[in-house]
Backbone as JSON Lines, residues from 0, in Angstrom:
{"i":0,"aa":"X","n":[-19.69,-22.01,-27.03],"ca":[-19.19,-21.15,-25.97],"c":[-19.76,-19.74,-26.15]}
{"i":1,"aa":"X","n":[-20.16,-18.75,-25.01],"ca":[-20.13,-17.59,-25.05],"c":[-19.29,-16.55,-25.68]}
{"i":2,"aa":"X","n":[-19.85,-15.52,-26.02],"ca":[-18.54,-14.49,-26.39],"c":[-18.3,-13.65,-25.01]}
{"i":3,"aa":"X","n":[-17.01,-13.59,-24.89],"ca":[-16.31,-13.21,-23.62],"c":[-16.04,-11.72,-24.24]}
{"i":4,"aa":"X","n":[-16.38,-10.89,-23.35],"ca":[-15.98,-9.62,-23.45],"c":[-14.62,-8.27,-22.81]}
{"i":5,"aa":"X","n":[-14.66,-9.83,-21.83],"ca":[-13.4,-8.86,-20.83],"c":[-13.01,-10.18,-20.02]}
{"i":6,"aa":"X","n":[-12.03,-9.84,-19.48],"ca":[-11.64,-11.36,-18.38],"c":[-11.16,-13.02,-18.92]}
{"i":7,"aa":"X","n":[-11.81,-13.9,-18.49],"ca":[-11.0,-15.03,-19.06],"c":[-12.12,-15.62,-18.78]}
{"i":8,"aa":"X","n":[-12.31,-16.88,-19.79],"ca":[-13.41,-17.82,-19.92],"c":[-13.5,-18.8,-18.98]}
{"i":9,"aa":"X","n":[-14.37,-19.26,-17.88],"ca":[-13.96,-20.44,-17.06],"c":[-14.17,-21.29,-17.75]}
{"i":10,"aa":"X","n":[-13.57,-22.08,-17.26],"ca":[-13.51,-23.84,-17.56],"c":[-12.74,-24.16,-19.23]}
{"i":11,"aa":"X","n":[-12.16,-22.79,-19.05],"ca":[-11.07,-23.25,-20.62],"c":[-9.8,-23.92,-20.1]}
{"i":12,"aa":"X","n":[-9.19,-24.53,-20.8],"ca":[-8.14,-24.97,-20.71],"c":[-6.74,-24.12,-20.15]}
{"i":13,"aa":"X","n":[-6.54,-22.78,-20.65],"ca":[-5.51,-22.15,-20.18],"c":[-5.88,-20.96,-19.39]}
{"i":14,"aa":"X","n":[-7.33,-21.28,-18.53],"ca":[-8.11,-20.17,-17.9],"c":[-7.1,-20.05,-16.78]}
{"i":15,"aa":"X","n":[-7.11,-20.91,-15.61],"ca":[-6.37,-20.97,-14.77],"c":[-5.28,-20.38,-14.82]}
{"i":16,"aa":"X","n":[-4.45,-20.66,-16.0],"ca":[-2.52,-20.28,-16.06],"c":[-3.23,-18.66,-16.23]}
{"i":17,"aa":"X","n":[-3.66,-17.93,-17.27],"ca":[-3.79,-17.1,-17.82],"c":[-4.13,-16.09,-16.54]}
{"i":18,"aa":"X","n":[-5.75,-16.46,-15.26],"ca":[-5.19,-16.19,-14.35],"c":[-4.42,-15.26,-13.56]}
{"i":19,"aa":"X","n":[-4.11,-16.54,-13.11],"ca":[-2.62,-16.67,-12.5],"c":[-1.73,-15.3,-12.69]}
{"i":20,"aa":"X","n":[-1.47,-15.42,-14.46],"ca":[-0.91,-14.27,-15.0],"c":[-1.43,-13.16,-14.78]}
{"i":21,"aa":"X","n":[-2.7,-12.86,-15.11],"ca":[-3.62,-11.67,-15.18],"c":[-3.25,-10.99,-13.78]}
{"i":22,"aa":"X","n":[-3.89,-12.1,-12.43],"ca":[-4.09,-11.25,-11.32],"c":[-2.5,-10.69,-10.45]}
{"i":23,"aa":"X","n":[-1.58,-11.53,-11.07],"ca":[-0.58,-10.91,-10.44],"c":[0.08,-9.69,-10.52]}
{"i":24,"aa":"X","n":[-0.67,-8.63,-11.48],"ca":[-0.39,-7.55,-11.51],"c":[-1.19,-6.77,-10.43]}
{"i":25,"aa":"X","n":[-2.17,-7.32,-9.76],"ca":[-2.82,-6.92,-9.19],"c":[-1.69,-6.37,-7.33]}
{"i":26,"aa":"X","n":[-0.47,-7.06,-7.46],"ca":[0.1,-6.87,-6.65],"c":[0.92,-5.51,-6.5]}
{"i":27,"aa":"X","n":[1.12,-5.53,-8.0],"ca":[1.87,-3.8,-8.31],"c":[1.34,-2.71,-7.61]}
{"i":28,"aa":"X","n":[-0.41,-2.81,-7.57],"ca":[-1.15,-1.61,-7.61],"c":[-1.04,-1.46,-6.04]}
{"i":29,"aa":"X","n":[-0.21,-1.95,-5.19],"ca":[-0.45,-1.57,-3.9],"c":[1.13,-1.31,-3.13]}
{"i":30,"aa":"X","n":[1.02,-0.04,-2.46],"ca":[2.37,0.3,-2.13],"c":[3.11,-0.56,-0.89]}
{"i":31,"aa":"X","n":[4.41,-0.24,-0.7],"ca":[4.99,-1.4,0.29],"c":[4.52,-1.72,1.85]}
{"i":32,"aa":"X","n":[4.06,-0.06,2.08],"ca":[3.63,-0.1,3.4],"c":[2.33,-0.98,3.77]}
{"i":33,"aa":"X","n":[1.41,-1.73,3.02],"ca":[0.59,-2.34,2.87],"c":[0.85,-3.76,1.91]}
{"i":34,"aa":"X","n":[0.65,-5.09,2.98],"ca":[0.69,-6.28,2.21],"c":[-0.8,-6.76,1.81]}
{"i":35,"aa":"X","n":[-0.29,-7.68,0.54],"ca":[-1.41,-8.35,0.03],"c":[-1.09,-9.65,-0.37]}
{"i":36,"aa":"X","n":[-2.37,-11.05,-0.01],"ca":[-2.36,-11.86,-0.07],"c":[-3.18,-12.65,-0.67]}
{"i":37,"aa":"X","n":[-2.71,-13.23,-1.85],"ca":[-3.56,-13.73,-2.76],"c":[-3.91,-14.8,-2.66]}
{"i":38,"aa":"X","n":[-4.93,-15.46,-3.19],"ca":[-5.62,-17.01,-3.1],"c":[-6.57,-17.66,-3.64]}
{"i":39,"aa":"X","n":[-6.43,-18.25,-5.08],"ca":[-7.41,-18.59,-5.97],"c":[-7.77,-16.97,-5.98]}
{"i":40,"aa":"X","n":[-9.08,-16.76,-5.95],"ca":[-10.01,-15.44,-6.98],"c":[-9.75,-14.56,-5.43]}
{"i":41,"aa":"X","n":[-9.31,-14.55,-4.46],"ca":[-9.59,-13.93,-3.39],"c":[-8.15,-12.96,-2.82]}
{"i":42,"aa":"X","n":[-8.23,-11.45,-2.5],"ca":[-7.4,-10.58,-2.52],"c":[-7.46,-10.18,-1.04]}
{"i":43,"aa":"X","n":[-6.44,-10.07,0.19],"ca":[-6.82,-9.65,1.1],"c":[-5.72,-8.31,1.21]}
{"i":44,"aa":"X","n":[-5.89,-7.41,1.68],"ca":[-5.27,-6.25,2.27],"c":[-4.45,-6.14,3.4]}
{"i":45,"aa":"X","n":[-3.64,-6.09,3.86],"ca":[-4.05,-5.55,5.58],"c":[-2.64,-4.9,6.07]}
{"i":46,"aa":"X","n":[-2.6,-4.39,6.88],"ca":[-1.29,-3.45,7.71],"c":[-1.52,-3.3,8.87]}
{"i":47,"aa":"X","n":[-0.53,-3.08,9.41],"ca":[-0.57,-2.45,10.92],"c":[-0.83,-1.13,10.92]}
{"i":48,"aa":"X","n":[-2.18,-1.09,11.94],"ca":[-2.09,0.28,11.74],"c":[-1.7,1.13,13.43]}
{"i":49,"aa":"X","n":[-1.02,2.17,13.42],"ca":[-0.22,2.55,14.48],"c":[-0.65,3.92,14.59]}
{"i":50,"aa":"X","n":[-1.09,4.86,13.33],"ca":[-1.25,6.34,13.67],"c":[-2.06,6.07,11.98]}
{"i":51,"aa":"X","n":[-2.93,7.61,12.21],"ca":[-3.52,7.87,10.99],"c":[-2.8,8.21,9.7]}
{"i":52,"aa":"X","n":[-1.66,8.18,9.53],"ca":[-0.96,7.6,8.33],"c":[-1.03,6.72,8.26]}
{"i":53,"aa":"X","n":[-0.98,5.96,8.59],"ca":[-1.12,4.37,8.63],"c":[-2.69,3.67,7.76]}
{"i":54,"aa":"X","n":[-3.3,4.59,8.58],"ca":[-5.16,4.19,7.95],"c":[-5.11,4.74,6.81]}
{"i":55,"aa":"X","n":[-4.6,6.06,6.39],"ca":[-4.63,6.47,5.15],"c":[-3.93,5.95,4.19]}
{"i":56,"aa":"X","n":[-3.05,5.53,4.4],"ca":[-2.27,4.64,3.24],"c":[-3.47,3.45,2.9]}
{"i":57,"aa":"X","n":[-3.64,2.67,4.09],"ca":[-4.76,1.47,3.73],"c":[-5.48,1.97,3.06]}
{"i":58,"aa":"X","n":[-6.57,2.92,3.26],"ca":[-7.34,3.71,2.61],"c":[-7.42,4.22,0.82]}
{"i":59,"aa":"X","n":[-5.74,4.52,0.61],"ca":[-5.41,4.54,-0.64],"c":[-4.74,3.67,-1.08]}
{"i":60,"aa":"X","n":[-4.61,2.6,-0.49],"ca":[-4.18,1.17,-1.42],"c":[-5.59,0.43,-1.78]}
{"i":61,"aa":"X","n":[-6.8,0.5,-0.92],"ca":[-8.23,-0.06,-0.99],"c":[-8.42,0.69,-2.67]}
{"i":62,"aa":"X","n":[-8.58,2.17,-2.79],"ca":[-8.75,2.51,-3.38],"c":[-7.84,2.39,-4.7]}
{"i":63,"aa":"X","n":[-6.53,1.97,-4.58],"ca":[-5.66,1.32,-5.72],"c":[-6.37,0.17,-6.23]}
{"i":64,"aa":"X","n":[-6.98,-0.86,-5.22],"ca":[-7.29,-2.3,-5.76],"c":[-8.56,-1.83,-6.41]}
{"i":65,"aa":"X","n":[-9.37,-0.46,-6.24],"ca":[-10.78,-0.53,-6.82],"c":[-10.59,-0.23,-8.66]}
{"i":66,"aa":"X","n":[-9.76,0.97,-8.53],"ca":[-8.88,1.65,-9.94],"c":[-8.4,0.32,-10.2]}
{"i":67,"aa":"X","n":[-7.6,-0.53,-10.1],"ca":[-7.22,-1.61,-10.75],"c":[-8.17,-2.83,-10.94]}
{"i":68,"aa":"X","n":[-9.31,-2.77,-10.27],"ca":[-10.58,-3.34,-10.97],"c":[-11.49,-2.83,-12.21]}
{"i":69,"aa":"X","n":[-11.37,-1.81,-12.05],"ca":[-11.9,-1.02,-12.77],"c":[-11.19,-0.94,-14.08]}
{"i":70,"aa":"X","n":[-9.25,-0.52,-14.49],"ca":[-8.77,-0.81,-15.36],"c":[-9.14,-2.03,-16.34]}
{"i":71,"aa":"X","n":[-8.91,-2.77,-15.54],"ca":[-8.77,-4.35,-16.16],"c":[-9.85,-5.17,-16.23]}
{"i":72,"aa":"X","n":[-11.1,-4.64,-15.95],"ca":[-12.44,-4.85,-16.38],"c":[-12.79,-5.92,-15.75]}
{"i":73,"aa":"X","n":[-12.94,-5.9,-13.84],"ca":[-12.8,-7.06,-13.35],"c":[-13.99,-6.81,-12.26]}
{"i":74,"aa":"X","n":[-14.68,-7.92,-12.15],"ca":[-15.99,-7.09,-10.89],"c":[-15.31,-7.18,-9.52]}
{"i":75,"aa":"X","n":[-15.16,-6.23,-8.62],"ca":[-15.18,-6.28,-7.27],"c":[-16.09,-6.53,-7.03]}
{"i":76,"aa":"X","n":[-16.2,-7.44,-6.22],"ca":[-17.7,-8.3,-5.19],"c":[-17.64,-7.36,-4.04]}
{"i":77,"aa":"X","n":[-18.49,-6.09,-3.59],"ca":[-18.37,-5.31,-2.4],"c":[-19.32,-5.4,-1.45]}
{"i":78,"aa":"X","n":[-20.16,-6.74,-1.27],"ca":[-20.89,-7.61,-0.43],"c":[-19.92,-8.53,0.17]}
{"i":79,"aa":"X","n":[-18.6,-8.71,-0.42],"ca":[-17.83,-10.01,0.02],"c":[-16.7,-9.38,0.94]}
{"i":80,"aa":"X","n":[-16.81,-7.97,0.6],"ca":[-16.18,-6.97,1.14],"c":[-16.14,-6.67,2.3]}
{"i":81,"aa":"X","n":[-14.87,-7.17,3.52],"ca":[-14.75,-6.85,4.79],"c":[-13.82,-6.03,5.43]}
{"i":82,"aa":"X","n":[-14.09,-5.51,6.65],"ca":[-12.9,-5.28,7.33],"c":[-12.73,-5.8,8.9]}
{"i":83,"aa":"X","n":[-11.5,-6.14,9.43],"ca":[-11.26,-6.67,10.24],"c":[-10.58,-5.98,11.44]}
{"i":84,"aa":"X","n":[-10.84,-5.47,12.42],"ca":[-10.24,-4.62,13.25],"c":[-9.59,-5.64,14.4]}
{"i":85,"aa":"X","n":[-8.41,-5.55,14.85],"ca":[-7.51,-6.95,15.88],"c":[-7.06,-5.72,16.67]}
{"i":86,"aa":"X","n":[-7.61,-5.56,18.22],"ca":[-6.94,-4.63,19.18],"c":[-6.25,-5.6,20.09]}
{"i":87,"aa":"X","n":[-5.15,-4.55,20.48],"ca":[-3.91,-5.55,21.44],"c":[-4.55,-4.53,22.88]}
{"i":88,"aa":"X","n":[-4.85,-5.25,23.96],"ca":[-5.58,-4.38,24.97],"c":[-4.43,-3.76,25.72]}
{"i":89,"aa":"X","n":[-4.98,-2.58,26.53],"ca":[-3.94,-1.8,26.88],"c":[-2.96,-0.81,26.03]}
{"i":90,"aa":"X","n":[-3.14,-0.98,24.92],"ca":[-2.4,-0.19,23.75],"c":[-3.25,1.5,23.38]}
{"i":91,"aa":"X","n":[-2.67,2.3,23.12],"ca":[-3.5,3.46,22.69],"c":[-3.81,2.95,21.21]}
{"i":92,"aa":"X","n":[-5.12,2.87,20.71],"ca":[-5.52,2.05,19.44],"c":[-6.39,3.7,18.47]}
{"i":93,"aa":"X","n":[-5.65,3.72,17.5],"ca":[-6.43,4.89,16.58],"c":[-7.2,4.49,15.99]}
{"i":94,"aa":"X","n":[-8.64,5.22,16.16],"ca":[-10.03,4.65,15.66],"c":[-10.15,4.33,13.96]}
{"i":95,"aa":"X","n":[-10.34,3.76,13.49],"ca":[-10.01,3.54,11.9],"c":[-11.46,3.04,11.33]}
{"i":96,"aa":"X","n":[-11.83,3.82,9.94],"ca":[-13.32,3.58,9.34],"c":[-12.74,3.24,7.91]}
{"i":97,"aa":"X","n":[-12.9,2.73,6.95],"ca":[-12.36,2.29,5.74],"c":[-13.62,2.35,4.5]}
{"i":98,"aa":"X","n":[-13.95,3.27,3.76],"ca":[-14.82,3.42,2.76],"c":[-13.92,2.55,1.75]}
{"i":99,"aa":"X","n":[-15.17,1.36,1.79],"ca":[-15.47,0.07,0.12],"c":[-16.37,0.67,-0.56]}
């Protein structure tokens, strides 16, 4: 086997549970006004956004999940990195840009 330097070894036996364990702290690092949804290796973000408080919070929870990559010595993939804009028509919609 390799020597592992940070993270968890795939294809070990208690990789998965360990995991499991590891990334669920990953939920702490983001405040209430913003949910997150986890899935196997994959983290999604997202909120309603209604006024530019709204974008800015997203904005500094994005930036929570980067600091908490960064802590815990974990690569963010920022090619895999999206954002998704959903307009309800007829609504006054605040323009929103999100630096990954």
């Amino acid at each position: 086997m390799d020597n592992v330097l940070s993270g968890i070894l795939q294809g070990s036996v208690l990789g998965s549970l360990l995991f499991i364990i590891y990334i669920n702290y990953l939920v702490d690092s983001c405040c209430d006004d913003v949910s997150i949804y986890l899935f196997a290796d994959d983290a999604k973000l997202y909120a309603h956004i209604k006024f530019e408080q709204d974008e800015l919070m997203l904005e500094k929870n994005t930036d929570n999940l980067a600091y908490w990559t960064d802590k815990w010595l974990m690569k963010l993939n920022t090619s895999k990195c999206k954002v998704m804009l959903l307009i309800i028509v007829d609504i006054q919609v605040v323009q929103c840009q999100l630096n990954i």
